[in-house]
N, C-alpha and C positions, 0 to 999 in steps of 0.2 A: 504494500500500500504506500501512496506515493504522502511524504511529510504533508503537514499544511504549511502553507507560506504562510510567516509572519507579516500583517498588514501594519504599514508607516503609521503612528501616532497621528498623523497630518495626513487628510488623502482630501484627492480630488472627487465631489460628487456630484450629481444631478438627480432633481426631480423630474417625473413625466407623470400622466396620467392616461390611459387607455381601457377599454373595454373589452371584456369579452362575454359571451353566453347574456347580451342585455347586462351583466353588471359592471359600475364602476372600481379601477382602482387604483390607487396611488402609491407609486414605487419612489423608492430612492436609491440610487445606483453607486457606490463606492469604486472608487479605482485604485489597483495598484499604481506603481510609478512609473510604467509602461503602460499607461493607458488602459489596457483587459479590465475591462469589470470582477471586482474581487468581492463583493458580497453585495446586498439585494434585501430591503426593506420595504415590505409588501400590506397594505392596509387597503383592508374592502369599503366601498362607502358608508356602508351599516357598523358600526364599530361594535366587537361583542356579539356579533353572530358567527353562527356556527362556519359559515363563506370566509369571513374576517379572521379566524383562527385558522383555517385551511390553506389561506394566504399567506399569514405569517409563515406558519411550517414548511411553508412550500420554498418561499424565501429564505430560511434557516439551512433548508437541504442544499439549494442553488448556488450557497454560499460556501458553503461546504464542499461542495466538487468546483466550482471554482479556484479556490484556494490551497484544492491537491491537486489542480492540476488539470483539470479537464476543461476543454475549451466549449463556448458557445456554439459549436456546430457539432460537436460530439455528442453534447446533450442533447442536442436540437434531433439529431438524425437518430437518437435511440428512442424518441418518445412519437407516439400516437397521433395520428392526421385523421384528419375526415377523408371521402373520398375527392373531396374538391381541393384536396391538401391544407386548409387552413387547419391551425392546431386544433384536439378535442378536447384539451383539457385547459384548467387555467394555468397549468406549469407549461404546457407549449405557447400559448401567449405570450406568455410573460419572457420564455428563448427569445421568441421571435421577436419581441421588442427590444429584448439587448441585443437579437443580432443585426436589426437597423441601428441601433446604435452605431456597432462598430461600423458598419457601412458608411456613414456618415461622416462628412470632413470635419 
C-alpha cells in the first residue's frame, strides 16, 4: 500500500458548486504543491441529512486515495457510468468535477 503524502500546512484551495441526481452540492478542493487535488470537502445542501453525511464520507475516501497516490482518472475509470456515460453515483460527479478541474488552465 502506497504511504499517504503528507499535505503542506498552507495549501492552495477552491470552492465550486454543482449538481447531480437534482441535488445541490458544495465542495472544496485542497491542492498539493503540484497543483493535483489532494483532498475534497463535500456538503449537501440539506445539512444533517442522510445525502449530507454520504457526501462527507465520500469526500473523506476521495481524499484518501488521493493522497496515496491514485490519480483522478484512475478513480474516474474504476467507478460506474450510466449508459449515456454520465456518472451514476455522487462519487463519479464529484471525479468528474475534479477532472474539469485539472483540465482547466
Amino acid at each position: 500500500m502506497n504511504e499517504r503524502c503528507r499535505l503542506p500546512n498552507r495549501r492552495g484551495a477552491i470552492a465550486l458548486q454543482f449538481s447531480h441526481a437534482n441535488q445541490w452540492y458544495r465542495a472544496h478542493v485542497g491542492f498539493f504543491a503540484s497543483g493535483a487535488p489532494a483532498e475534497l470537502f463535500l456538503d449537501a445542501a440539506k445539512p444533517d441529512s442522510t445525502i449530507d453525511g454520504f457526501a462527507a464520507d465520500a469526500a473523506i475516501l476521495i481524499s484518501l486515495l488521493l493522497q496515496r497516490g491514485s490519480s483522478i482518472a484512475e478513480i474516474g475509470h474504476a467507478l460506474r457510468r450510466t449508459p449515456n456515460g454520465t456518472a451514476a453515483s455522487l462519487i463519479g460527479a464529484t471525479i468528474d468535477e475534479l477532472a474539469a478541474l485539472e483540465r482547466s488552465p
